[in-house]
Biopython code that builds the backbone (N, CA, C, O; Angstrom):
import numpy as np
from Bio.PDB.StructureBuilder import StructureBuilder

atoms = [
    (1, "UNK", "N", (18.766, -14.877, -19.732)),
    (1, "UNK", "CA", (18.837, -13.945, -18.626)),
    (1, "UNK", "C", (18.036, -12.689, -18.972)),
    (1, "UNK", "O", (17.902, -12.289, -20.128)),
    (2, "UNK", "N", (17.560, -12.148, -17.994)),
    (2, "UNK", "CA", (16.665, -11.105, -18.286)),
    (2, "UNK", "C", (17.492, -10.072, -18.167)),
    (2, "UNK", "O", (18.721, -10.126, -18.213)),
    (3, "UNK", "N", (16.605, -8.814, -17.962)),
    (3, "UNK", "CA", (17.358, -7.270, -18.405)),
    (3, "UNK", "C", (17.303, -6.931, -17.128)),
    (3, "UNK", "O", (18.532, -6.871, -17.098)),
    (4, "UNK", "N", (17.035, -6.682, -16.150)),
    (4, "UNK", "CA", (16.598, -6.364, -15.156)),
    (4, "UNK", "C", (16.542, -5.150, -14.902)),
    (4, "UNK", "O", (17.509, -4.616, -15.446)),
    (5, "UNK", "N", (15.831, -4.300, -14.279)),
    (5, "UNK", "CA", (15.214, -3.561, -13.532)),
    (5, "UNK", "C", (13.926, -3.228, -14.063)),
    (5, "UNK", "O", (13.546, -4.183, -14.740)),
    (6, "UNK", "N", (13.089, -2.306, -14.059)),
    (6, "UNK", "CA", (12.142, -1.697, -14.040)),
    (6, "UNK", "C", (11.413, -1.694, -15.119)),
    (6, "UNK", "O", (11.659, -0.731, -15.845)),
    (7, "UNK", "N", (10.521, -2.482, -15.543)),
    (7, "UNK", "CA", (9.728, -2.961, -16.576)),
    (7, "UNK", "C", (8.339, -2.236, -17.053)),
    (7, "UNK", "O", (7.883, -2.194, -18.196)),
    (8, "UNK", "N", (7.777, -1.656, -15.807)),
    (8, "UNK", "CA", (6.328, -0.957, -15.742)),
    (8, "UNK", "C", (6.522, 0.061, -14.424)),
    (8, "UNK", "O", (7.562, -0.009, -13.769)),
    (9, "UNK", "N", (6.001, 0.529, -14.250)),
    (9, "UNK", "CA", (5.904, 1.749, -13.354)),
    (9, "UNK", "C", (4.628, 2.852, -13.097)),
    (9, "UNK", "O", (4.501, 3.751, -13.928)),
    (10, "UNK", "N", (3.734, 2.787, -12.009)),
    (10, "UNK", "CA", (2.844, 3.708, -12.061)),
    (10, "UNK", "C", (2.749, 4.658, -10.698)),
    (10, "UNK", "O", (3.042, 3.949, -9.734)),
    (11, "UNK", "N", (2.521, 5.666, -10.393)),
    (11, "UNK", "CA", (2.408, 6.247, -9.807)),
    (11, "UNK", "C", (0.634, 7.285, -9.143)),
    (11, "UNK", "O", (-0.147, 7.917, -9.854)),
    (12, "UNK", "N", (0.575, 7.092, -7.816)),
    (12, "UNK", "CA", (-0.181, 7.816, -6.980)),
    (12, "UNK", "C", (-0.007, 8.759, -5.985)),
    (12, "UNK", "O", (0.568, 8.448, -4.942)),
    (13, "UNK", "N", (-0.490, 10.023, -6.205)),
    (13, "UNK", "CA", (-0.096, 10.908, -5.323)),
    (13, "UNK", "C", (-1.420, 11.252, -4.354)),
    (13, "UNK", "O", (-2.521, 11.655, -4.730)),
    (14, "UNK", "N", (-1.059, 11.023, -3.257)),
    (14, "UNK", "CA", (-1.794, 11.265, -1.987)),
    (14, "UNK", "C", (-2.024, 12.849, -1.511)),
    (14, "UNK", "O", (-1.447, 13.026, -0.438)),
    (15, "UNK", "N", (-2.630, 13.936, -1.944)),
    (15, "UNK", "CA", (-2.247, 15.461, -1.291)),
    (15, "UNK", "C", (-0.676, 15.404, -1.896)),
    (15, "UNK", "O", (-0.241, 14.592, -2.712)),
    (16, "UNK", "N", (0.019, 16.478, -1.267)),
    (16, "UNK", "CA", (1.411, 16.289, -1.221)),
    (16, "UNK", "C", (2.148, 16.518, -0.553)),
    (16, "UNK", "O", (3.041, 17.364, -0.511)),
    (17, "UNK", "N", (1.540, 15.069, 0.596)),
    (17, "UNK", "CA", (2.548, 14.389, 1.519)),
    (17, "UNK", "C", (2.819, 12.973, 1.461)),
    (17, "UNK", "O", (3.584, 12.284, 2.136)),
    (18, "UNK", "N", (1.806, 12.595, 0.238)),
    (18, "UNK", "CA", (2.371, 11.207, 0.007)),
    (18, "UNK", "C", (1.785, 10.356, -1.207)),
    (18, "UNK", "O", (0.649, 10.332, -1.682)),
    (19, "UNK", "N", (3.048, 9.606, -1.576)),
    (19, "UNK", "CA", (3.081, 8.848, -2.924)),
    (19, "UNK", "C", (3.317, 7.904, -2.598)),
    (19, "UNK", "O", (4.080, 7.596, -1.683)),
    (20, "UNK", "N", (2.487, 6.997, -3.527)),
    (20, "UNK", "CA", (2.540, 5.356, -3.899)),
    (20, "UNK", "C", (3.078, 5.272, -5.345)),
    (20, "UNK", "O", (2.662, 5.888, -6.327)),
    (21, "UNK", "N", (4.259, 4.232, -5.258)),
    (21, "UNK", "CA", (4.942, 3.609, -6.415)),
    (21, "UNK", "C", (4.565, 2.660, -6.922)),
    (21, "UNK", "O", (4.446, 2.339, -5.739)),
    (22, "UNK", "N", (4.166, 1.661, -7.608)),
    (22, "UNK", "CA", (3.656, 0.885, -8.346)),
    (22, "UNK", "C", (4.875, 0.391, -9.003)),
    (22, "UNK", "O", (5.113, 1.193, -9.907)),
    (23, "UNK", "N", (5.667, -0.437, -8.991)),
    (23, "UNK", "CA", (6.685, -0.689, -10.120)),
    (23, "UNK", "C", (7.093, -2.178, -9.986)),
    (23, "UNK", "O", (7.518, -2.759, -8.988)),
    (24, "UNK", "N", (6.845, -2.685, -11.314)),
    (24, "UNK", "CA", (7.476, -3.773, -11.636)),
    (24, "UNK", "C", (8.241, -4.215, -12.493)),
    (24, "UNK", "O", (8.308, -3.847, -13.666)),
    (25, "UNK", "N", (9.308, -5.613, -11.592)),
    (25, "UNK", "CA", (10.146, -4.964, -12.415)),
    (25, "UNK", "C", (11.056, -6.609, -12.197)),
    (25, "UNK", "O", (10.542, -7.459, -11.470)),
    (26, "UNK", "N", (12.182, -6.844, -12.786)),
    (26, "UNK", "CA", (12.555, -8.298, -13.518)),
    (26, "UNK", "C", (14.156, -7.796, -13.059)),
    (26, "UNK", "O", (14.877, -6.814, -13.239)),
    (27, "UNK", "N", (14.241, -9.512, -12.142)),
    (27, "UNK", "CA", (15.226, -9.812, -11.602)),
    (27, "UNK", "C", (16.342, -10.629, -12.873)),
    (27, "UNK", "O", (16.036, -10.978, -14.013)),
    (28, "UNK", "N", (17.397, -10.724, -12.314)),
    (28, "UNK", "CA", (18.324, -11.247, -13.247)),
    (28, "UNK", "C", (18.137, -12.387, -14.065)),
    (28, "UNK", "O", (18.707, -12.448, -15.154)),
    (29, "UNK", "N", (17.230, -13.510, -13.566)),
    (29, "UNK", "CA", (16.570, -14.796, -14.350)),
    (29, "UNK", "C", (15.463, -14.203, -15.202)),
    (29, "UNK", "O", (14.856, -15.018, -15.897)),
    (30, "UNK", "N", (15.141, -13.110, -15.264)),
    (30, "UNK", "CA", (13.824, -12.732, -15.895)),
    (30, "UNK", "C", (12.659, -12.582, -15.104)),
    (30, "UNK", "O", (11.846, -11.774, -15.553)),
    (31, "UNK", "N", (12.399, -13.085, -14.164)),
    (31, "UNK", "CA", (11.514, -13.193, -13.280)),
    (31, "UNK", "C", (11.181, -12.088, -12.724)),
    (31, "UNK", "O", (11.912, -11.380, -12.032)),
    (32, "UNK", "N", (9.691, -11.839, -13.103)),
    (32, "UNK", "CA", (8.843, -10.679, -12.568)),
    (32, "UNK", "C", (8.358, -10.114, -11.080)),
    (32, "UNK", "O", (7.992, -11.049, -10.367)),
    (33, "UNK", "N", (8.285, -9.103, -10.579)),
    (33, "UNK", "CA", (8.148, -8.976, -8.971)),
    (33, "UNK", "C", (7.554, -7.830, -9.213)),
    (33, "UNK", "O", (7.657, -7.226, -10.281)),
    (34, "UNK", "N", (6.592, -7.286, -7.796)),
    (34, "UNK", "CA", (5.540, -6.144, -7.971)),
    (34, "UNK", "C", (6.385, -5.432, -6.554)),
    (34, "UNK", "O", (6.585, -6.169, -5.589)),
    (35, "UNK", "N", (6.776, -4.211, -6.518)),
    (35, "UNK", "CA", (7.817, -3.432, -5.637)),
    (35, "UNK", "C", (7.044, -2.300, -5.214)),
    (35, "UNK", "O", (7.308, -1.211, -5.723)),
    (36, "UNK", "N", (6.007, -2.402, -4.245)),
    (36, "UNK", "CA", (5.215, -0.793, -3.374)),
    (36, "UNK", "C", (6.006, 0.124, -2.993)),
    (36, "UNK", "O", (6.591, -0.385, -2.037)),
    (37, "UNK", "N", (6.182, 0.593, -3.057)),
    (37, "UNK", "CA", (6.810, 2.002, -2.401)),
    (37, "UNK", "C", (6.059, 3.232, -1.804)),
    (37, "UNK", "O", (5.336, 3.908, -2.535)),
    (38, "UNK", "N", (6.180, 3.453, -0.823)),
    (38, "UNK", "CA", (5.399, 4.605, 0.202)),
    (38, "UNK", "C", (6.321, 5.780, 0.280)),
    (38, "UNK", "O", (7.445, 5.498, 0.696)),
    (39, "UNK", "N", (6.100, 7.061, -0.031)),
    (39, "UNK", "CA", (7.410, 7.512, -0.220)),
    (39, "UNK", "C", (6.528, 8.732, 0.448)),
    (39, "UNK", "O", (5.556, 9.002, -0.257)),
    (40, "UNK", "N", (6.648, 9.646, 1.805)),
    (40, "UNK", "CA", (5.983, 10.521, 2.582)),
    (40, "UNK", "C", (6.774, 11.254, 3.264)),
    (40, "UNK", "O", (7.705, 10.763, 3.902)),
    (41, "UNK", "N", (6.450, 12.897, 3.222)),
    (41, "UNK", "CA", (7.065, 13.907, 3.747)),
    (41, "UNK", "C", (6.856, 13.940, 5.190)),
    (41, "UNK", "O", (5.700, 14.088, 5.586)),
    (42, "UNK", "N", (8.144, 13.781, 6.335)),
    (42, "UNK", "CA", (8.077, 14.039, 7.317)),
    (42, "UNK", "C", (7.832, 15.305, 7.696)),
    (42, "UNK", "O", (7.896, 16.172, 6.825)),
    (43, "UNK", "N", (7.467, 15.719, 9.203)),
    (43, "UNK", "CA", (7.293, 17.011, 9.661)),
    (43, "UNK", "C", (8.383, 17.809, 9.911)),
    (43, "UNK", "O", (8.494, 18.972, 10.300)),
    (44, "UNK", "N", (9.305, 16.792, 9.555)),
    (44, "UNK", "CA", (10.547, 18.087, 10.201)),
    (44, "UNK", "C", (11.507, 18.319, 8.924)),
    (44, "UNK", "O", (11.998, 17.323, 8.392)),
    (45, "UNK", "N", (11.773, 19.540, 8.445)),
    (45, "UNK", "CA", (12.949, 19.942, 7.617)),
    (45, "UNK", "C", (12.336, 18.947, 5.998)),
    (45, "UNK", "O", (13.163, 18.358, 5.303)),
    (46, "UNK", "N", (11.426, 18.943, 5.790)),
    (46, "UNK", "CA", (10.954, 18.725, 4.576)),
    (46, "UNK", "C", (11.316, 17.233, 3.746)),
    (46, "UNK", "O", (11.062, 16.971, 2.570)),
    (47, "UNK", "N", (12.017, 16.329, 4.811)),
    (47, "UNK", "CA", (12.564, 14.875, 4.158)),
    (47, "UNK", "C", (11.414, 14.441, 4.350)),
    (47, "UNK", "O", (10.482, 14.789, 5.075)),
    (48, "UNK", "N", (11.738, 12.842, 2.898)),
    (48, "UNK", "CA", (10.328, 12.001, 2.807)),
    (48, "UNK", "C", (11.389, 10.705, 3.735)),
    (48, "UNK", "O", (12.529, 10.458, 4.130)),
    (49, "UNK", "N", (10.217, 10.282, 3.684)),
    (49, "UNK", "CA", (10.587, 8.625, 4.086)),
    (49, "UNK", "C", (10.029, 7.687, 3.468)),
    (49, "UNK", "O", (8.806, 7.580, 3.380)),
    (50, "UNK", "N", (11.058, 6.699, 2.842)),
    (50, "UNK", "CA", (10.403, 5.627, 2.123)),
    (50, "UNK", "C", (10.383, 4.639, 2.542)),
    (50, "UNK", "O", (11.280, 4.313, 3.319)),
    (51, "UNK", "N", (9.294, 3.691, 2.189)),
    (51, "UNK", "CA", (9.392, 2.501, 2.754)),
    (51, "UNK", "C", (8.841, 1.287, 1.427)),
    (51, "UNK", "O", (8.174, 1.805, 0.531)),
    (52, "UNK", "N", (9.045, 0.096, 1.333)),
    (52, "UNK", "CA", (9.084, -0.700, 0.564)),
    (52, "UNK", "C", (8.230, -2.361, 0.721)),
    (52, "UNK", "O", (8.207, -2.964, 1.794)),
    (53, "UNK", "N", (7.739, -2.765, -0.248)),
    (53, "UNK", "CA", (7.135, -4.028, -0.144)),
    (53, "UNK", "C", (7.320, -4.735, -1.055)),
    (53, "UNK", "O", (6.512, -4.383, -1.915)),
    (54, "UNK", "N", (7.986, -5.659, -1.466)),
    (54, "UNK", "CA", (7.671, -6.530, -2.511)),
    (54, "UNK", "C", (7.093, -8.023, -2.408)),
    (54, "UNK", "O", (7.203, -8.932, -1.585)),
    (55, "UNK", "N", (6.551, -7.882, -3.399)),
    (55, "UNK", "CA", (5.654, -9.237, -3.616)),
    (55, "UNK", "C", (6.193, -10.027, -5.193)),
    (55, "UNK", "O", (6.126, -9.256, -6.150)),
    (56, "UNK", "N", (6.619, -11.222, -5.461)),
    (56, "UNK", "CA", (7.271, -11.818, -5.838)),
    (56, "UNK", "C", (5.861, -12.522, -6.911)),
    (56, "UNK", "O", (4.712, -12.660, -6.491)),
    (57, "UNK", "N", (6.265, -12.839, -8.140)),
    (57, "UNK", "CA", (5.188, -13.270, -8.679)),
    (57, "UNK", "C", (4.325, -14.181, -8.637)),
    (57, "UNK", "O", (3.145, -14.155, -8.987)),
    (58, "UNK", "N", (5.046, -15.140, -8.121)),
    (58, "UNK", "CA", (4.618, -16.992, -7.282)),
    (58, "UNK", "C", (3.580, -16.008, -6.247)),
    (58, "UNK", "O", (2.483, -16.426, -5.876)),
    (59, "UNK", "N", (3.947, -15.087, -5.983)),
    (59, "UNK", "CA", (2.819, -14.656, -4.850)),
    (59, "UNK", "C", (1.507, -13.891, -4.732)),
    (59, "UNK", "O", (0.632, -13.830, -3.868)),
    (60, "UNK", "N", (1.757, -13.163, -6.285)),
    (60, "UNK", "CA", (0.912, -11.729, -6.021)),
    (60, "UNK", "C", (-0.750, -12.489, -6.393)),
    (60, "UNK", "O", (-1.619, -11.621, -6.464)),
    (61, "UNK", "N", (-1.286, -13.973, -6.635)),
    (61, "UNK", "CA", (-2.402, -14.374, -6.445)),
    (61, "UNK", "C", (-2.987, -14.261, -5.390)),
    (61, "UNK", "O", (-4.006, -13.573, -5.320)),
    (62, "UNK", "N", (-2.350, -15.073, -4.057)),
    (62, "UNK", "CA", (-2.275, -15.118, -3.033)),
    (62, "UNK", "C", (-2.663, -13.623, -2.623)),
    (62, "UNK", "O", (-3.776, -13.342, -2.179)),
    (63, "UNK", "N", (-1.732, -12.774, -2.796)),
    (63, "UNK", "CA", (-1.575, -11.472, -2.053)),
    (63, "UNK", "C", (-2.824, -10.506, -2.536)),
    (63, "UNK", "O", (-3.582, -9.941, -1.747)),
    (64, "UNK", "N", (-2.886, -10.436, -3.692)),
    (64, "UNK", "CA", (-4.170, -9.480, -4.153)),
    (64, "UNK", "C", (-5.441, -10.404, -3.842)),
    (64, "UNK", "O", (-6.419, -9.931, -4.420)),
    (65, "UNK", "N", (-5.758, -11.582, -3.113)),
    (65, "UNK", "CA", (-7.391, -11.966, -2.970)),
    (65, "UNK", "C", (-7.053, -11.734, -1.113)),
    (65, "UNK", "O", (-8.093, -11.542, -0.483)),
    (66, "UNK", "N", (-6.013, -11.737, -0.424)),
    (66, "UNK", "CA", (-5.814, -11.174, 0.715)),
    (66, "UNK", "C", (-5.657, -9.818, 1.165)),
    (66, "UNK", "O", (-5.503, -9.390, 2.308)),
    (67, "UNK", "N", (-5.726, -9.209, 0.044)),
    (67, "UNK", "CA", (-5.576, -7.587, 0.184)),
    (67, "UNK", "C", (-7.022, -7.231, -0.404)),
    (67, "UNK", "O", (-7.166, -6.014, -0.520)),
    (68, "UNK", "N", (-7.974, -7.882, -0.747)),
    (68, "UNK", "CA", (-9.262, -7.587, -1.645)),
    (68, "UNK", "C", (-10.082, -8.112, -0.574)),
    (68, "UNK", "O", (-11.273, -7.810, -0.659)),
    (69, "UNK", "N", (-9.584, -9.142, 0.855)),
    (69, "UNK", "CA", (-10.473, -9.312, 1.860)),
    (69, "UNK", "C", (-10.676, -8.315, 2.574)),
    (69, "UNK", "O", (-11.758, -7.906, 2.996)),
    (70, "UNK", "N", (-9.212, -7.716, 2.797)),
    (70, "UNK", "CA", (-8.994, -6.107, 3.790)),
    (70, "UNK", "C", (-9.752, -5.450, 3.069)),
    (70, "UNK", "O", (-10.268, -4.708, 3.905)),
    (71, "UNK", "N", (-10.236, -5.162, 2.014)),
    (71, "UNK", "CA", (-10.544, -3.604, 1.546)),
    (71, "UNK", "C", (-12.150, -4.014, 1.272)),
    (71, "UNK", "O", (-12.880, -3.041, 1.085)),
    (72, "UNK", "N", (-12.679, -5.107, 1.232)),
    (72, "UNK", "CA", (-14.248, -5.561, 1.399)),
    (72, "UNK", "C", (-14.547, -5.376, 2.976)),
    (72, "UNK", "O", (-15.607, -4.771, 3.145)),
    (73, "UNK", "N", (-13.844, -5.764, 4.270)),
    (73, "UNK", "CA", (-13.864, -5.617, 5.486)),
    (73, "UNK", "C", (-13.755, -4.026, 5.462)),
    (73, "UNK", "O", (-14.732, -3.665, 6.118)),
    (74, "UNK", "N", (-13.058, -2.881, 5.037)),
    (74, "UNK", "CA", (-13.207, -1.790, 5.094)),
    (74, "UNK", "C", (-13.983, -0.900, 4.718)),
    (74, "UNK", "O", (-14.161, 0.223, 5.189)),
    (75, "UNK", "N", (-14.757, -1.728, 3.305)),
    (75, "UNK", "CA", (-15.622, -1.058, 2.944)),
    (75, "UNK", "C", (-17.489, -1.212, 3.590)),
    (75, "UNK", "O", (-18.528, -0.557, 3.516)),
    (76, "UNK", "N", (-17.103, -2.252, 4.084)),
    (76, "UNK", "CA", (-18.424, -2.541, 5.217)),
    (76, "UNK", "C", (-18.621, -2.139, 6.376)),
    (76, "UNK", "O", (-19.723, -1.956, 6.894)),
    (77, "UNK", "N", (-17.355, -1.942, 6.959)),
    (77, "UNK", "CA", (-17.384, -1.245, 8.470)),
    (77, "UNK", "C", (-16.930, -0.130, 8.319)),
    (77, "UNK", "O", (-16.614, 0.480, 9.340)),
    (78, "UNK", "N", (-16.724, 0.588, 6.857)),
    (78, "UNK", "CA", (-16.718, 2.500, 7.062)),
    (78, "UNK", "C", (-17.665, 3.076, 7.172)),
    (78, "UNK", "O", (-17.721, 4.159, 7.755)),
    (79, "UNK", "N", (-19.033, 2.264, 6.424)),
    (79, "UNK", "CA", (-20.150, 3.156, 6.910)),
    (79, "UNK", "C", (-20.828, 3.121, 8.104)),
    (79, "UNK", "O", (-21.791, 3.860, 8.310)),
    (80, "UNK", "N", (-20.397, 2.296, 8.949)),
    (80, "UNK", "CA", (-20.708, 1.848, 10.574)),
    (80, "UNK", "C", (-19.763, 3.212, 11.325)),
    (80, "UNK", "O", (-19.816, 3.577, 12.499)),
    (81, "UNK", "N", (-19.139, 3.632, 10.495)),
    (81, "UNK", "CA", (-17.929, 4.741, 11.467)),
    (81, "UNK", "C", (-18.442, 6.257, 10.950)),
    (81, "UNK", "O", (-19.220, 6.459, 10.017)),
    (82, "UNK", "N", (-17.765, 7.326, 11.849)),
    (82, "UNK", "CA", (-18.024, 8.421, 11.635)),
    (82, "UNK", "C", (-17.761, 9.071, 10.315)),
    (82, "UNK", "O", (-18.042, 10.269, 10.334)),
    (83, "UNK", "N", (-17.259, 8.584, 9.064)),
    (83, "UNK", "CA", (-16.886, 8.553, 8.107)),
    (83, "UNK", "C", (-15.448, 8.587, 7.946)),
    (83, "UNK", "O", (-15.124, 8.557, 6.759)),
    (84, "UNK", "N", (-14.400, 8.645, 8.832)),
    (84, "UNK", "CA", (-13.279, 8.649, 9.256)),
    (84, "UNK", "C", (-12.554, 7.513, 8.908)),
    (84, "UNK", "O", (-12.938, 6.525, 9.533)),
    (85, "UNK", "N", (-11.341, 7.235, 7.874)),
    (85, "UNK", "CA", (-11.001, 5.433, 8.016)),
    (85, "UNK", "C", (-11.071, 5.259, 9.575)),
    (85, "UNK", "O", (-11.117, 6.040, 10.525)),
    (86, "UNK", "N", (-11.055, 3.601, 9.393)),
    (86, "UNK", "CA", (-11.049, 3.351, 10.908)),
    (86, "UNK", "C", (-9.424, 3.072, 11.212)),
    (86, "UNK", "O", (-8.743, 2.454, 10.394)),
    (87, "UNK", "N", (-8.975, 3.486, 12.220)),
    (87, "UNK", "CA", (-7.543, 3.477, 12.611)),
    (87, "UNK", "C", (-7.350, 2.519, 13.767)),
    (87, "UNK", "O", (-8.458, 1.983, 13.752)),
    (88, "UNK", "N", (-6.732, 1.978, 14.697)),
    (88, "UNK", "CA", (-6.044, 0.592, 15.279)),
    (88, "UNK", "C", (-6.290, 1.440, 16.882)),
    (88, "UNK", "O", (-6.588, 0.896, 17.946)),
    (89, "UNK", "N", (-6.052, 2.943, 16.622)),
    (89, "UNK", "CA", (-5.810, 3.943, 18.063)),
    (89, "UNK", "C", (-7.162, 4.457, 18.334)),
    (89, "UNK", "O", (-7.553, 4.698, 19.476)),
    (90, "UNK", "N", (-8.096, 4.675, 16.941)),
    (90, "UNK", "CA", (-8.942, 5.901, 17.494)),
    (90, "UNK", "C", (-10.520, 4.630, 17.601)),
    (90, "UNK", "O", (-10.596, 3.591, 16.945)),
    (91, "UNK", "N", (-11.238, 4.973, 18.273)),
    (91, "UNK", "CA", (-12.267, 4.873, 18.990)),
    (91, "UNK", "C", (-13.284, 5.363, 18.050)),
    (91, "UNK", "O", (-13.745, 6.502, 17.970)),
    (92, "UNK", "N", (-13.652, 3.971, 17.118)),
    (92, "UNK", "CA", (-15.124, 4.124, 16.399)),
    (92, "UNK", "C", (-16.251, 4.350, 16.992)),
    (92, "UNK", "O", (-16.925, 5.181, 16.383)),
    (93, "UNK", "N", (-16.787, 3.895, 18.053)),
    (93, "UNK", "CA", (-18.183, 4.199, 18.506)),
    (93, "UNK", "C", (-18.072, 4.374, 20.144)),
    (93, "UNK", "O", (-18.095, 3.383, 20.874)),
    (94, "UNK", "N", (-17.955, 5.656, 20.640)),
    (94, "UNK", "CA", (-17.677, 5.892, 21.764)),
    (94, "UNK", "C", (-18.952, 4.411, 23.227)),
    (94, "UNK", "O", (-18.681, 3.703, 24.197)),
    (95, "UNK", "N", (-20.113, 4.722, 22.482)),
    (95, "UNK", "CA", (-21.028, 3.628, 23.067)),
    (95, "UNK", "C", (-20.356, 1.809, 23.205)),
    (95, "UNK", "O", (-20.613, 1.107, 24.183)),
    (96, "UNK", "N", (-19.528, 1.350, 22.059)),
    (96, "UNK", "CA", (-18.842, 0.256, 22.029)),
    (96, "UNK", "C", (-17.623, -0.139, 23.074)),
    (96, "UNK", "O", (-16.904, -1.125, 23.237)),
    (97, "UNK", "N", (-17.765, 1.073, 23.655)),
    (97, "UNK", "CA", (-16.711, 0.542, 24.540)),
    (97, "UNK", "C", (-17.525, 0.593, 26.184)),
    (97, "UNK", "O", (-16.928, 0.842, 27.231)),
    (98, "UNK", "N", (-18.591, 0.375, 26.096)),
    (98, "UNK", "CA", (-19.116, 0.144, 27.114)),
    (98, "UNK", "C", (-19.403, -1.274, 27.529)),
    (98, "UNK", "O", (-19.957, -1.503, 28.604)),
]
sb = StructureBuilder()
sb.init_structure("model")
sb.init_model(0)
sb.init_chain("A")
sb.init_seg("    ")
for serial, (resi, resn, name, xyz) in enumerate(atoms, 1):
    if name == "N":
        sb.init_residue(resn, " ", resi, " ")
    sb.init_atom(name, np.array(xyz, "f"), 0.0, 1.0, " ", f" {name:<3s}", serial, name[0])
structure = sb.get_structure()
């Protein structure tokens, strides 16, 4: 049986309104898992909000060559944009929507 919890741990700070957790960490069989954490200051009265992802080790092959497609697709169509990430709401090329 393993030890469980928190095995590795890294951290990213965004400005400071927001952090990425990095932590992995071993369930009761021993078994390894990769745990995201988004942890960001709301606008009101100074609380963060966290939010969570885990990816399980059977998975994180899978998951990091599907997360390395997103960020090759982003890095090809940012320089097509105003230099702005591109967002789901805002309107990359005002001409494209003609």
């Amino acid at each position: 049986m393993g030890e469980r919890g928190e095995v590795f741990s890294s951290k990213l700070v965004i400005r400071d309104d927001r952090t990425y957790f990095f932590n992995v960490k071993e369930n009761y069989m021993g078994d390894l898992y990769l745990n995201i954490v988004e942890s960001r200051l709301t606008d009101t009265e100074g609380k963060f909000i966290r939010q969570s992802v885990i990816v399980y080790q059977e998975d994180l092959g899978a998951f990091v060559r599907e997360m390395q497609k997103s960020l090759d697709y982003i890095q090809m169509h940012a320089k097509k944009d105003t230099g702005r990430a591109i967002r789901g709401r805002e309107k990359r090329n005002p001409q494209e929507e003609e």
